[in-house]
N, C-alpha and C positions, 0 to 999 in steps of 0.2 A: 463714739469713736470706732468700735469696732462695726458697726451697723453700715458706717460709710466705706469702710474697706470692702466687706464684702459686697458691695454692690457695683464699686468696682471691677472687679472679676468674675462678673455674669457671663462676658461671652469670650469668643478668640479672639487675639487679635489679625490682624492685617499679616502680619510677619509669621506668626504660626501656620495659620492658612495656607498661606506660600509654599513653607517648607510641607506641609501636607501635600498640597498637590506637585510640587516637587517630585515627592519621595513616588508616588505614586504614577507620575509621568515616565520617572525612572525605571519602576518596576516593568511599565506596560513594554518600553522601549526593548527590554533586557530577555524579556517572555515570549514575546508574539514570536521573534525568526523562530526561538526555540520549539515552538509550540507546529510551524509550519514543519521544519527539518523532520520532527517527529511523526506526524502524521505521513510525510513520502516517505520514511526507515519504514514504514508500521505497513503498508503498501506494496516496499520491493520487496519485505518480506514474508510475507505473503505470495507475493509471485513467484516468488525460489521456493516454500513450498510446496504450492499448484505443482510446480515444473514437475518437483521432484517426484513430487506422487505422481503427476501423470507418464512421466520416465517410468517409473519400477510397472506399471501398470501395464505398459506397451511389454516392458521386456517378459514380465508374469502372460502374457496374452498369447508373444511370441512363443513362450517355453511352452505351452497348452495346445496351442495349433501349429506352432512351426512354420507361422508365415505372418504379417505382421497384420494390422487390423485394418480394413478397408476405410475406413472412417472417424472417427469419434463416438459419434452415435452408435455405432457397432459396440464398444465396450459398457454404452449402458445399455443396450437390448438384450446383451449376452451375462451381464450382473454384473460386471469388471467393477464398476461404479455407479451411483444411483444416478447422479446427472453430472454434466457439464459445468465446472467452475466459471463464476463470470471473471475475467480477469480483473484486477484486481485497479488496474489503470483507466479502461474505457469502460469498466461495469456492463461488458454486453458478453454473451459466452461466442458469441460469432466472428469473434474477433481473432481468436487464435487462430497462427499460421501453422500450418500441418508442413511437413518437412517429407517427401517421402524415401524410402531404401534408394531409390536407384531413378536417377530422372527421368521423366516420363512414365513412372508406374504409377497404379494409383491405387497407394496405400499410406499406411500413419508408420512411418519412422520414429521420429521424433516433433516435438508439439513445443514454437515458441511462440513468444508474445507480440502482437499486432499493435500494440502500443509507441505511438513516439515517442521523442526524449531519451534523457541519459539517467543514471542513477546518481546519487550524492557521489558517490564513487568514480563516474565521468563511463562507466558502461551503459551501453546503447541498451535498452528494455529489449530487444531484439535478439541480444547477444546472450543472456543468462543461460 
C-alpha cells in the first residue's frame, strides 16, 4: 500500500508547473524596467560627477593662470587631470561640448555633455 503512494508522487504535476512558471513570469515582468531605470540613474550619475570635477577643474586652472584653459587637452598636458572622461552616454571623450567665456573666444568656460535625450527626470543631457 504504501509502495503505490509513493510512486504516485514521483514528479509535478501540470498545475504546479504553471504556478512555477507563473511566479517566475511575474518576477521577470516586475525586474527587467527596474533593472533598465537603474542602469540610465547609474549613467546620469556619473555624468553629474564628470561635470562636477570638470567644473571645479577649470575654475582651480582659472585661479592658477587667471585666464581660462584653451582646451581640454590643455588641462591634462598641464597635470590638471590624467585624461579626458569618456562621457558616460556616448562612451567617446570627443563628444563633450566645450562652452566658452565669451562668444567667439577660444577657450574652456565650461564643459557640457554631447549626448542626446532627457534624464529620468525629463532634463536634456545637455542641460546638467
Amino acid at each position: 500500500m504504501f509502495k503505490s503512494l509513493r510512486n504516485n508522487r514521483m514528479a509535478f504535476t501540470l498545475i504546479e508547473m504553471s504556478v512555477v512558471v507563473a511566479i517566475i513570469g511575474l518576477l521577470y515582468v516586475t525586474v527587467v524596467p527596474m533593472y533598465g531605470r537603474t542602469i540610465q540613474r547609474s549613467k546620469e550619475t556619473a555624468l553629474k560627477k564628470d561635470l562636477h570635477v570638470f567644473r571645479t577643474i577649470l575654475s582651480d586652472y582659472f585661479k592658477d593662470h587667471e585666464k581660462w584653459p584653451e582646451s581640454l587637452n590643455s588641462l591634462v598636458t598641464q597635470g590638471y587631470i590624467r585624461s579626458i572622461p569618456p562621457d558616460p552616454f556616448t562612451e567617446k571623450i570627443d563628444t563633450w561640448v566645450v562652452v566658452p567665456s565669451q562668444p567667439g573666444n577660444n577657450d574652456v568656460y565650461d564643459v557640457k555633455s554631447g549626448a542626446d535625450g532627457q534624464s529620468l527626470d525629463g532634463i536634456n543631457y545637455a542641460d546638467f
